[in-house]
N, C-alpha and C positions, 0 to 999 in steps of 0.2 A: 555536382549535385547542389541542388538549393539549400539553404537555408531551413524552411519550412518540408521538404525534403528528409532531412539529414537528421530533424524533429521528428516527422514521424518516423523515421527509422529505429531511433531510440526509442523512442518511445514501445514502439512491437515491442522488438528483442526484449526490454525492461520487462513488462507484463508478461510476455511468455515465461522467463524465467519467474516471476512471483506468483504465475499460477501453476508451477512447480513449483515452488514453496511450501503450498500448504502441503503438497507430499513428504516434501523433507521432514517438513515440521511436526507431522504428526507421526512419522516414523522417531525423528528425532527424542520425540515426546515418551514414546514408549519405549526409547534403549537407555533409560538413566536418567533423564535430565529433565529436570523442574521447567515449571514457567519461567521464571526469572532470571534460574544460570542456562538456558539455554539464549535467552537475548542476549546478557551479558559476555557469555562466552563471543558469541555472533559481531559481535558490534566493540570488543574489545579486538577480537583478531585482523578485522574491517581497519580498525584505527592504529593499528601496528603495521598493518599492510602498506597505507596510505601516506601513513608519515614518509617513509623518505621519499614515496611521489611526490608527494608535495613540496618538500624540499629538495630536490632536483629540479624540478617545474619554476618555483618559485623562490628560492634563496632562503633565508633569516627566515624561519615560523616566528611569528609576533602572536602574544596574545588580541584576542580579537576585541580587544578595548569596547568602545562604543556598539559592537556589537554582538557584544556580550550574551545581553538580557534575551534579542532576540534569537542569538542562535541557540541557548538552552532553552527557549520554548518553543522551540521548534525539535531538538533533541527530545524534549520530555512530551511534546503532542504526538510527534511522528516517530516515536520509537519507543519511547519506556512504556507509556500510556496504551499507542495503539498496539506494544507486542503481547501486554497485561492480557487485553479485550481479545486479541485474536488468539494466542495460545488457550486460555480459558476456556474460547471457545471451542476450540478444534480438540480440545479435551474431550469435550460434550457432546460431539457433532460430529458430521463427518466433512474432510477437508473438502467436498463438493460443495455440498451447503453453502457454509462459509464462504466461498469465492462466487457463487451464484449470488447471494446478500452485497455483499461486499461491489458489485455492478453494477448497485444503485449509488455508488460514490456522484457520478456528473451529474444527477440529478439533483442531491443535494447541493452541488458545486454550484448548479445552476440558480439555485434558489439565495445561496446565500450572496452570488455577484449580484441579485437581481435587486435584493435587498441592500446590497452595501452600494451599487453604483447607480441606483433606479434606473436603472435602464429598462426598455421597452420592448418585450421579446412578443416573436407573433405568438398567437394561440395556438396552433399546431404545437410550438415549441412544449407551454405548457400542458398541453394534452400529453405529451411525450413524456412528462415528468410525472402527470398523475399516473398514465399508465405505469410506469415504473416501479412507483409504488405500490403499485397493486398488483406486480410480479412478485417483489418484496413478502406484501403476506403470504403471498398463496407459499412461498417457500417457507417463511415463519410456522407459518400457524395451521398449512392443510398438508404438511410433508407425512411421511411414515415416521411413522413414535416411534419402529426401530431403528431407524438412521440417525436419532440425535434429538438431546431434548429441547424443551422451549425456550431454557431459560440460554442454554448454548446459542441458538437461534439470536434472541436478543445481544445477546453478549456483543454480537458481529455488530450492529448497530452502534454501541458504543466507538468499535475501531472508526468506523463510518464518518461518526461526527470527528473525531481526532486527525483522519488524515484529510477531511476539507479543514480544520486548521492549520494541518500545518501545511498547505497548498498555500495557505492565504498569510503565511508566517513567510514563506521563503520566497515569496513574490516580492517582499522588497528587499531583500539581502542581494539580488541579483545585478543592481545597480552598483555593489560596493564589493561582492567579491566574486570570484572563481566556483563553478559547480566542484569543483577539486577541493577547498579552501570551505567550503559551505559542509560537505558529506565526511570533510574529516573530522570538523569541529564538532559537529553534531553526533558523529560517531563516539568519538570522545568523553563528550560530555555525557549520553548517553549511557555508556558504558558505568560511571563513575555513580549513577545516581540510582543502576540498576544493581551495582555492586552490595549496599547495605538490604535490598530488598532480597537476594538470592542469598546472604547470609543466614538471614531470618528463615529462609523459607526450607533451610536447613541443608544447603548444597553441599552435595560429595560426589565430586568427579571421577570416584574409585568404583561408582556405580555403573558409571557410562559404559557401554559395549562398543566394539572396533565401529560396530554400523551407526552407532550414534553418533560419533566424532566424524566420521565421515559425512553424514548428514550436517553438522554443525559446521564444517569446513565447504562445503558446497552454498549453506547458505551464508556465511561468511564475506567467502570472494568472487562468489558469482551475483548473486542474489542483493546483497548487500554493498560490497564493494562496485560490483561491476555495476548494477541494476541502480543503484542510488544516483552515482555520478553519469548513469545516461540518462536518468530520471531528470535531475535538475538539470542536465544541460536541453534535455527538450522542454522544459520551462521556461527554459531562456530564447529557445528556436523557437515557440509555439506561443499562444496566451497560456495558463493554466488552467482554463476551464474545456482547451481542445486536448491540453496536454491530460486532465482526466477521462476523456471519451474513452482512452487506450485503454483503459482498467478494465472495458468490457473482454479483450484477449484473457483477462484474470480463468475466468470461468468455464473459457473453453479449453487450456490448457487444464485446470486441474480438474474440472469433471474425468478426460480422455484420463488423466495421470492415475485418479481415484479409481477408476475404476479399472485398467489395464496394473496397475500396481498394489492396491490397497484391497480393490475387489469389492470396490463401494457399490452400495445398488443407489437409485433416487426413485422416487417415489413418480408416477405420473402428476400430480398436483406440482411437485417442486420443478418437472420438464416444462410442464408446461409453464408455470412465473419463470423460471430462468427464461424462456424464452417469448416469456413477453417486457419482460428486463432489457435483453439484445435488443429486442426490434423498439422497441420505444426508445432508446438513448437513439438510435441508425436513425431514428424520426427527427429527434433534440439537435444530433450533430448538422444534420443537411441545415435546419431552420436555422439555430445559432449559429453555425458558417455565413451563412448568407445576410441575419441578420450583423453581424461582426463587421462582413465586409461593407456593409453598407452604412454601417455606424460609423464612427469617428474613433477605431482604433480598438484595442484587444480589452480585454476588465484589470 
């Protein structure tokens, strides 16, 4: 199997399992567990998991000296930050929403490479991104007011902007270290920053029910564990701007989850932007493919 292959391979499986997620999550959410100790819990277990991988894999753990600075800001973009935005909102919302929102990641992706590297995308491309956007409202702003409020709706926006940084954070860690090495640290660090925030927010894990901790262990070593380290390593097999197209899987895993599991309804307004979200990125990925190859290498 290829390279590019073995990329998008990881890639699926990653997204399917994170559009399960917001199922856990929101199950999670209502057996005990706050915003804050349910990441921490998450991402603490992740990094207990990982440690002796990593030192079996790799010998002596060293602290990550010179890069330091950018693996907690890639911890604190793609994890403390974007779990704040998405549990908040899947509070608010319901976990379809939120993964249908959240599909507009490559479009963002694609604006912000276009902007950092001026690069030259056809108009098609761009058409693909305005459409996109204007799958976005119509799930924002014309959804059913009983499925989830407005300001839940935004909140997903937030996540949005956070994990195109931290896409654009661990693009260059990849030169220096191990997708292994990269998901532990960050796990890590993570956890420790999220620690003083779930104190505050009043955590008692004597609340949690059998189903919750199961939710919390699912998204732990599946989700987290498993889904992070196939994440960066199709970062490493892929550009990051092909390795975000996969995020569109998000929405069709947890719409089917939401609503076989949850009993979620969507609104015809929110079917229909979700699925002018799909087919506009399927527009983005064909044009930036092509444009990519014909360019002088990935963003």
């Amino acid at each position: 199997m290829s390279a590019r292959a073995r990329g998008c391979v990881y890639a699926t499986v990653t997204n399917i399992l994170w559009g399960l997620s917001f199922i856990a999550s929101k199950k999670a959410l209502g057996a005990g567990f706050g915003t804050f100790s349910l990441s921490m819990i998450r991402f603490l277990i992740a990094a207990g998991v990982l440690f002796p991988v990593l030192r079996l894999r790799e010998g002596r753990i060293a602290l990550p000296g010179r890069d330091f600075a950018r693996l907690a800001a890639g911890a604190v973009t793609g994890i403390t930050l974007y779990f704040l935005f998405e549990y908040e909102a899947i509070k608010r919302t319901s976990a379809s929403i939120v993964s249908l929102i959240l599909a507009a990641i490559p479009a963002f992706t694609l604006i912000f490479t276009a902007l950092k590297t001026r690069r030259r995308y056809p108009a098609v491309c761009w058409l693909g991104v305005a459409a996109s956007l204007a799958g976005v409202y119509l799930v924002v702003r014309w959804g059913d007011p009983g499925a989830g409020s407005l300001a839940g709706n935004l909140l997903v926006l937030g996540a949005c902007a956070c994990w195109v940084a931290y896409i654009e954070i661990n693009d260059a860690l990849f030169r220096r270290r191990s997708s292994l090495s990269i998901t532990f640290w960050e796990a890590l660090i993570a956890s420790v920053t999220l620690l003083p925030l779930a104190l505050r927010e009043g955590m008692d894990l004597r609340r949690v029910t059998p189903e919750g901790w199961a939710m919390a262990a699912f998204l732990a070593l599946l989700c987290s564990v498993g889904g992070y380290l196939m994440y960066t390593e199709s970062q490493r097999l892929l550009t990051p701007f092909h390795t975000a197209l996969f995020i569109n899987l998000n929405p069709v895993a947890a719409v089917l989850g939401g609503v076989l599991v949850l009993g979620e309804t969507i609104a015809p307004a929110q079917i229909a932007g979700g699925l002018i979200v799909l087919a506009s990125i399927f527009l983005v990925n064909r044009s930036a493919a092509r444009s990519s190859e014909e360019g002088s290498g990935g963003s």
